[in-house]
C-alpha positions in Angstrom: -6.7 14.0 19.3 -9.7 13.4 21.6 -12.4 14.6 23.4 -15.7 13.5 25.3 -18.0 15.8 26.6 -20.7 14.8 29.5 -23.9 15.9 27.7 -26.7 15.9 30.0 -24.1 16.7 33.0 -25.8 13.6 34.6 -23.0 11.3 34.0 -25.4 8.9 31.9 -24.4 10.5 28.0 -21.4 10.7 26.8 -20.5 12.4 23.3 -17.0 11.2 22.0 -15.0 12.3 19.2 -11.2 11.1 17.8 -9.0 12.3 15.0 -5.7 10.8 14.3 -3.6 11.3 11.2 -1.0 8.3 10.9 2.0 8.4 9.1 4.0 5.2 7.4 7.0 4.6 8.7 10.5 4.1 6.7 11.9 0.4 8.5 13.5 -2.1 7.5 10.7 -4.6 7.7 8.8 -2.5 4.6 10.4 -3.4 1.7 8.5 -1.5 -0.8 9.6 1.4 1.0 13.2 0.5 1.5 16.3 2.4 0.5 18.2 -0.5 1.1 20.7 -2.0 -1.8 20.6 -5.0 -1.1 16.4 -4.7 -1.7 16.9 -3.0 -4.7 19.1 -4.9 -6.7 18.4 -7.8 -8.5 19.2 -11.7 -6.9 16.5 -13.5 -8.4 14.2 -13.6 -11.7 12.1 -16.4 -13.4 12.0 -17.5 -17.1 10.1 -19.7 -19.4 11.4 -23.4 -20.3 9.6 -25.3 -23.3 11.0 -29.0 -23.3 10.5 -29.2 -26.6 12.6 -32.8 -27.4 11.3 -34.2 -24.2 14.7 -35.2 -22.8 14.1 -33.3 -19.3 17.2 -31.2 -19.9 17.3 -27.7 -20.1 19.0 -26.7 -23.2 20.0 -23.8 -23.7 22.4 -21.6 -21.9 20.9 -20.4 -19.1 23.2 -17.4 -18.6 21.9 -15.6 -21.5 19.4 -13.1 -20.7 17.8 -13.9 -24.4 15.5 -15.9 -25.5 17.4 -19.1 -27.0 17.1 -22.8 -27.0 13.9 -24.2 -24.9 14.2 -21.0 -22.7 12.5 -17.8 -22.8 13.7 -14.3 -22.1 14.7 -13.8 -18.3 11.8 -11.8 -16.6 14.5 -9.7 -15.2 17.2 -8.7 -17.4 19.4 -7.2 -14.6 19.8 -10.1 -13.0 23.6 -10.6 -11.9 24.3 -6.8 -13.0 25.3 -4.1 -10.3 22.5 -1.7 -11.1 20.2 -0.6 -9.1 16.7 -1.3 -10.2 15.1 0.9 -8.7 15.2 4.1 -8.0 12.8 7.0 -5.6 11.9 10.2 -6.8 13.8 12.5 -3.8 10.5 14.5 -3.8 8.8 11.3 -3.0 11.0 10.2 -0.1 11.9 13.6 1.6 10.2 16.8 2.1 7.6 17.5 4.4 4.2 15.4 3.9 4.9 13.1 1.6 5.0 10.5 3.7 2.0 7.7 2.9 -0.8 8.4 6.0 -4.1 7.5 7.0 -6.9 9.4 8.6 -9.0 8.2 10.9 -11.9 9.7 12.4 -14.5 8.2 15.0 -17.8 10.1 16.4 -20.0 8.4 19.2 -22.5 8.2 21.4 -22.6 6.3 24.5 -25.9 6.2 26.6 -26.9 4.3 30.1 -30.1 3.2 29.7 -30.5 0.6 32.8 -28.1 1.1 35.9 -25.2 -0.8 34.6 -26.4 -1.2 30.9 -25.4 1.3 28.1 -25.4 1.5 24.5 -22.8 3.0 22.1 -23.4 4.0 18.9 -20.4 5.0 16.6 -19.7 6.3 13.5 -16.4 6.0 12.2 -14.1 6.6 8.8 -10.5 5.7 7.5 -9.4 7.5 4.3 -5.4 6.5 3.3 -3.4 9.4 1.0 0.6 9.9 -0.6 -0.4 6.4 -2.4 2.9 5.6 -4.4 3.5 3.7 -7.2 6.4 2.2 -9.4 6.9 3.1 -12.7 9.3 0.7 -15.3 10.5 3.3 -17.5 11.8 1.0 -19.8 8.8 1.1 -21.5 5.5 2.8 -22.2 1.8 2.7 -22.5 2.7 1.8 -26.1 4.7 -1.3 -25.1 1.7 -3.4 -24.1 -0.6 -4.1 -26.6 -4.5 -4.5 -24.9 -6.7 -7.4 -25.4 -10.2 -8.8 -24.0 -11.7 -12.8 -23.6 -15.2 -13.3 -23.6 -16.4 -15.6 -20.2 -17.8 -19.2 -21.1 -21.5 -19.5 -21.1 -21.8 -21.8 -17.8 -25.4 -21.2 -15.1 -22.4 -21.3 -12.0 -21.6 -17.6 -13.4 -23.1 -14.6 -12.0 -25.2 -13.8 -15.1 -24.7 -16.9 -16.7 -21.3 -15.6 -18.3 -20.8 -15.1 -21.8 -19.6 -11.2 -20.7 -16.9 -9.5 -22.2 -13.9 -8.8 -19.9 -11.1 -6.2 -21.4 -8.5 -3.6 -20.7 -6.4 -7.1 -20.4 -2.7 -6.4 -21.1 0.5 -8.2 -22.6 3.7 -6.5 -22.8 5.3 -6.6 -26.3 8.4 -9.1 -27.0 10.7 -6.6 -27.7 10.5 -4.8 -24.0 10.6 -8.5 -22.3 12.5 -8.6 -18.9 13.7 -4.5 -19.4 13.6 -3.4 -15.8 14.2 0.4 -15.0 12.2 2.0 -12.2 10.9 4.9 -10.5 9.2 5.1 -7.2 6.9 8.1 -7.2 4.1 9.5 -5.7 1.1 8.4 -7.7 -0.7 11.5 -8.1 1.9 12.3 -10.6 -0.4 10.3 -12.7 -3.5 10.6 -11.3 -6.0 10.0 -8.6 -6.2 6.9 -6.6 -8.0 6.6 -3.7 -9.1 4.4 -0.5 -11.5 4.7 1.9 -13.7 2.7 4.9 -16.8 3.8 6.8 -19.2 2.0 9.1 -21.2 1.8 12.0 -20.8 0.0 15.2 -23.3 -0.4 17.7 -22.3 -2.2 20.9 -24.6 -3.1 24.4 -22.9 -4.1 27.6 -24.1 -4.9 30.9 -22.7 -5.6 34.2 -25.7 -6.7 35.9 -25.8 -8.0 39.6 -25.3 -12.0 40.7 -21.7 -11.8 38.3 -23.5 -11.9 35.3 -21.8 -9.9 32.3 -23.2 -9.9 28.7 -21.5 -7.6 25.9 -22.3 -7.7 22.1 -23.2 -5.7 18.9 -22.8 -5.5 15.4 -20.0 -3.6 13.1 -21.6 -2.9 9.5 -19.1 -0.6 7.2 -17.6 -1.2 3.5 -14.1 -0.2 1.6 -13.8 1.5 -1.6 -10.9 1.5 -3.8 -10.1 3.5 -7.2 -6.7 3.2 -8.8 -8.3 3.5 -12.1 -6.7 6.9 -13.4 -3.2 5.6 -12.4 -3.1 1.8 -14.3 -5.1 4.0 -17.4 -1.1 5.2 -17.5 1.2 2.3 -15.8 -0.5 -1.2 -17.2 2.9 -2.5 -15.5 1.8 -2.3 -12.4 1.9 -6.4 -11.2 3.7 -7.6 -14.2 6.8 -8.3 -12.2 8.0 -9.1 -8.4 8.8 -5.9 -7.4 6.2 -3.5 -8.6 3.0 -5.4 -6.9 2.9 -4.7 -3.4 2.5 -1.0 -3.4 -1.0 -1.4 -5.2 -3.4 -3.7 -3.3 -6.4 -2.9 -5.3 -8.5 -5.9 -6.9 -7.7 -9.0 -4.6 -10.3 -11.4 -4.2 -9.5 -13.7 -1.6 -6.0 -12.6 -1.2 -5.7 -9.6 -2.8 -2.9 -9.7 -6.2 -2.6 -5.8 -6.9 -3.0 -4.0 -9.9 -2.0 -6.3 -12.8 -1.7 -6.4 -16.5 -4.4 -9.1 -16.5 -6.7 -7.8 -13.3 -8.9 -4.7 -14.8 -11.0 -4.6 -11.9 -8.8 -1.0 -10.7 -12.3 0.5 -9.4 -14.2 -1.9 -6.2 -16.6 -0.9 -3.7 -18.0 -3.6 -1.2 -21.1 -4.0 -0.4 -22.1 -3.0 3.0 -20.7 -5.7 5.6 -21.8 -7.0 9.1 -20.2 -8.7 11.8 -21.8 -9.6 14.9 -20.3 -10.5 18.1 -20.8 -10.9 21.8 -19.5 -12.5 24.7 -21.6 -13.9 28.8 -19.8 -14.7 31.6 -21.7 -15.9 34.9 -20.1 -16.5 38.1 -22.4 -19.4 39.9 -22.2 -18.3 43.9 -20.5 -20.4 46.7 -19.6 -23.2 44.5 -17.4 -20.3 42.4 -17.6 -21.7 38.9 -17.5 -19.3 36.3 -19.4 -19.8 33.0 -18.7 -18.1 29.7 -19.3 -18.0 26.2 -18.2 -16.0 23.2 -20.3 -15.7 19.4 -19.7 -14.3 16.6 -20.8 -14.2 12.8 -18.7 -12.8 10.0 -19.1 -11.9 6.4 -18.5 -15.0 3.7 -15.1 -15.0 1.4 -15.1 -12.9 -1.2 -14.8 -15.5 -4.1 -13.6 -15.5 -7.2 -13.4 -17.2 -10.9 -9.4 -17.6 -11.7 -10.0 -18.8 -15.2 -6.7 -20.0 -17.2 -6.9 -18.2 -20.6 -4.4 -20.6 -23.3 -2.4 -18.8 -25.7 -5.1 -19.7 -28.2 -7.9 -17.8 -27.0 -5.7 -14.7 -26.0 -4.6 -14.8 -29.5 -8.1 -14.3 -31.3 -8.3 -10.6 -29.6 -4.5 -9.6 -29.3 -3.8 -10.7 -32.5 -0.2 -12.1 -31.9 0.9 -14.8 -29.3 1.4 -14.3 -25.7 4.8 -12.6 -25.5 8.1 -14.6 -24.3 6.9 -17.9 -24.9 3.7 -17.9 -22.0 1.0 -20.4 -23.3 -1.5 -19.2 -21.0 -2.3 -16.4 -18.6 -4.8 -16.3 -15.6 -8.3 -13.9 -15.2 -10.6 -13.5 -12.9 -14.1 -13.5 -14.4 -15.8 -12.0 -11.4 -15.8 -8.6 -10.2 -14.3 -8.4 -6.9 -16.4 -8.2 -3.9 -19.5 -9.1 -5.9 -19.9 -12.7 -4.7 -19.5 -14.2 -1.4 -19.5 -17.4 0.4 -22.1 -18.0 2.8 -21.6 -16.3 6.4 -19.3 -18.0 9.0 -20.4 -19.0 12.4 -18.4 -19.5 16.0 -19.9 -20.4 19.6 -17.2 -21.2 22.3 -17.8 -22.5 25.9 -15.4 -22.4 28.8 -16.3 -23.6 32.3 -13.8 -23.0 34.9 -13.1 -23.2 38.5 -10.7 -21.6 41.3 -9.4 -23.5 44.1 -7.4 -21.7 47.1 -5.0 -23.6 49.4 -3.3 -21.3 51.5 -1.3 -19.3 49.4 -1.7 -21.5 46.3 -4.4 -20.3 43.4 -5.2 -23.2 41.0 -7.4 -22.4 38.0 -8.6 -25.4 36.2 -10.7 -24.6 33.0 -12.8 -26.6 30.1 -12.7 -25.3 26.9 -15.1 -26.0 23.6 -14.4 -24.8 20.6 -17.3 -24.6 18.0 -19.5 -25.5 20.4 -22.6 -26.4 17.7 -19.8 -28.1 15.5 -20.4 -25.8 12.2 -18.7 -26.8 9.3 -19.1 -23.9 7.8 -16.7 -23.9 4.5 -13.0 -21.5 4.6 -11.5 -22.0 1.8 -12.7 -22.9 -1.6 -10.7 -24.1 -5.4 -11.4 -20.6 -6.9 -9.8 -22.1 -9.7 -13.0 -22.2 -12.5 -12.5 -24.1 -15.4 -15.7 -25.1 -17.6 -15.1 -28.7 -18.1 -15.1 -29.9 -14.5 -17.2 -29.2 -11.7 -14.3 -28.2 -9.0 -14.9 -24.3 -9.1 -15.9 -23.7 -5.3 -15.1 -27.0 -4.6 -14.4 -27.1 -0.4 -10.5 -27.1 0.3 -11.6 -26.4 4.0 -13.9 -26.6 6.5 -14.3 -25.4 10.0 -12.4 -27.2 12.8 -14.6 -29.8 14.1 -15.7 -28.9 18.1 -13.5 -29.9 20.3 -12.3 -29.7 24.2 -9.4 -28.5 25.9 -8.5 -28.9 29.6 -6.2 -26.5 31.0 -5.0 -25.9 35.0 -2.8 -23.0 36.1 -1.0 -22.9 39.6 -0.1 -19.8 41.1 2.2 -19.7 44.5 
């Protein structure tokens, strides 16, 4: 729902208020959320091989589930089996809102303060609700035994490093590749939340001569808690199929809740992106000029530091279970280091040309105008020997032009 209300009765304020509630849909395109068999059994699974006699053969019998030969246990036991691995809680997927939703709720003010110039100020929140979650009921808070790493000492590490990072997880040998589970709303284990506010502020302008200038900044900032529900479920992102319902903890790319990701509580710092957009129409020759700008927030970076067997050892006091010989963990707090911001100008010139009933439009375009080469991507991969942690795997698309005519008859 909607409303705006003329303030002043002038025509010049405008007061402007939304509310929507917005409900996910069951489809076919949303696996997570699909009844179908076919989703939910199992086709696919991955195991461990050792070659331990460096022949490049595979030996062992790769139809056992087990661990034997050079092969670990499957991940996924059910492989090949008609079972269903999954299974939804009916209160979950029926009865009357239980559905997963967001909220969204906007309030704004929009005020002329030229003839043909206003300014809008908005406030405006999202809030999401009925999170679910997948519990493997094969096995138990008991089945995975915690343990912690300390972070090499090395100056590139917020700090310095050297910190402690726990509530690390490795499920026991024993319950290796057991898969039994229960879609379920998660508030049957506790509360887990996710919300976004901000602030927009936007000018445009229609002035006289064809001249049209728009811009403003958007500054707001997500928080996410899914701490009370992995305290119960340290499953969650151990294997394929129970990941994608928990997006919590993703720097650059966002992995879900995971046996080795504690970082099940994030709030981002206050964000801004700015933008705006000119167009000018030159008279009699009729040659439009325009531009576009914007500026956006760095990548939220992170530290994906491969932990060997050896060092997980030392704190969980047995080796990494099914045969791993190392596992992978970030060392830096999500949305606690960025790269620096990212920068765009673009310039278009183009021109109309009439011939009877024939319009031609024929356009220059420049992309990245002041040719920034402003890094995108980054090896967040850190490892203390080397120096390639943040090394560029990307850059900006160097400026460029494209020419571009469209007939109309």
């Amino acid at each position: 729902m909607g409303v705006a209300y003329d303030l002043l009765g002038n025509g010049k304020t405008a007061v402007k208020f939304n509310l929507g509630k917005y409900m996910e849909a069951f489809s076919a395109t949303n696996t997570d959320l699909d009844l179908n068999p076919l989703v939910r059994t199992v086709i696919s699974t991955t195991r461990t091989w050792t070659d331990s006699n460096k022949d490049f053969v595979v030996n062992c019998d790769l139809v056992n589930p087990e661990k034997n030969g050079e092969c670990a246990a499957m991940a996924d036991k059910s492989l090949g089996k008609e079972v269903f691995q999954r299974s939804y809680d009916p209160n979950f997927v029926s009865g009357w809102g239980n559905r997963p939703y967001n909220w969204g709720l906007g309030l704004s003010v929009q005020q002329e303060v030229l003839p043909r110039v206003s300014v809008n100020v908005g406030y405006f929140r999202n809030w999401w609700g009925n999170w679910y979650v997948v519990d493997n009921r094969s096995t138990s808070l008991t089945d995975y035994t915690p343990f912690s790493i300390v972070a090499p000492v090395d100056s590139r590490l917020p700090g310095g490093g050297g910190q402690t990072i726990s509530s690390l997880y490795d499920i026991n040998q024993t319950k290796v590749g057991l898969v039994d589970e229960l879609a379920q709303s998660a508030s049957n284990f506790g509360k887990q939340k996710e919300n976004w506010q901000g602030v927009d502020v936007n000018v445009s302008a229609r002035l006289r001569n064809g001249v049209t200038v728009q811009g403003g900044t958007s500054t707001g900032r997500r928080l996410q808690d899914a701490c009370d529900v992995r305290s119960q479920l340290p499953e969650l992102g151990a294997n394929a199929s129970g990941t994608a319902n928990n997006s919590i903890g993703g720097a650059s790319g966002g992995n879900g809740l995971s046996v080795v990701n504690p970082y099940c509580r994030i709030v981002d710092p206050y964000l801004t992106q700015i933008r705006g957009l000119a167009t000018y129409t030159i008279p009699r020759i009729g040659v439009q000029v325009s531009g576009t700008w914007s500026s956006n927030p760095g990548i939220d970076l992170a530290a994906n530091y491969v932990v060997s067997n050896a060092i997980a050892k030392q704190s969980l006091g047995r080796d990494l279970s099914n045969g791993a010989s190392n596992v992978t963990v970030n060392l830096i707090a999500p949305s606690t280091l960025y790269s620096e911001r990212r920068n765009n100008m673009d310039f278009r010139v183009s021109k109309i040309l009439r011939y009877g009933r024939t319009r031609t439009q024929v356009g220059v375009d420049i992309y990245n105008l002041t040719n920034t080469d402003v890094v995108t991507t980054f090896n967040q991969t850190f490892d203390p020997k080397t120096t390639t942690w943040l090394t560029p795997t990307g850059i900006q698309p160097a400026r460029y032009a494209k020419i571009s005519a469209q007939i109309d008859f």
